[in-house]
C-alpha positions in Angstrom: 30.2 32.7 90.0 32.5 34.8 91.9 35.4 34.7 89.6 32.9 35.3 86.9 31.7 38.6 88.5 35.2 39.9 89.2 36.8 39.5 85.6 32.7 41.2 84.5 33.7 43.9 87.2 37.3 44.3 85.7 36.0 44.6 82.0 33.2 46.4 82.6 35.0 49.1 85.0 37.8 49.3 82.4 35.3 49.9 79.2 33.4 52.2 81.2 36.7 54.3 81.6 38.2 54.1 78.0 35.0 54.7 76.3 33.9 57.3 78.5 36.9 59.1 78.2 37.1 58.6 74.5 33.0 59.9 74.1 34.2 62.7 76.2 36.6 64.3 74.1 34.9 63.8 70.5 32.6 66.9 71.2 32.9 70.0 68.8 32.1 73.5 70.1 31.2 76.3 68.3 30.2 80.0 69.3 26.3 81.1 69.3 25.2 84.8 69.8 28.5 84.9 71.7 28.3 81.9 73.9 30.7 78.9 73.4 28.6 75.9 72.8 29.5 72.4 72.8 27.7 69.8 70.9 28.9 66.1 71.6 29.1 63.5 68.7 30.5 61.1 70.5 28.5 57.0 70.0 27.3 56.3 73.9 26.6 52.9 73.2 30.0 51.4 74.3 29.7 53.4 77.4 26.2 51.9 78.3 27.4 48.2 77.5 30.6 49.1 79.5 28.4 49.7 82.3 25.8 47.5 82.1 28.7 44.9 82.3 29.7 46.7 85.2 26.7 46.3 86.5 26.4 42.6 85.9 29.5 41.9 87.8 29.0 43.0 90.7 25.6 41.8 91.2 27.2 38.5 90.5 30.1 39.1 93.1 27.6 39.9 95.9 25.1 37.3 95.1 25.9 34.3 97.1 
């Protein structure tokens, strides 16, 4: 169950990072009344599997 949790760990870590970064830069901005606005239309749904993963293995590394 240990090894289990690590390689969930590793993949969900790792997906948490490229999607994040990946949601994080597909935002458009635009400028309002003279503000800079930023409107993000990036999908989120990798990013909360990533870490849900994530989540999974490491409550699986610490269980005993």
């Amino acid at each position: 169950m240990k090894t289990i949790g690590l390689i969930l760990t590793i993949l969900g870590l790792a997906g948490t990072v490229f999607y994040g970064m990946q949601a994080i830069q597909n935002s458009e901005s635009f400028s309002f009344l003279g503000m800079d606005v930023a409107v993000s239309s990036a999908d989120w749904t990798p990013v909360i599997i990533s870490a849900v993963v994530l989540i999974v293995g490491l409550f699986l590394r610490k269980r005993k």
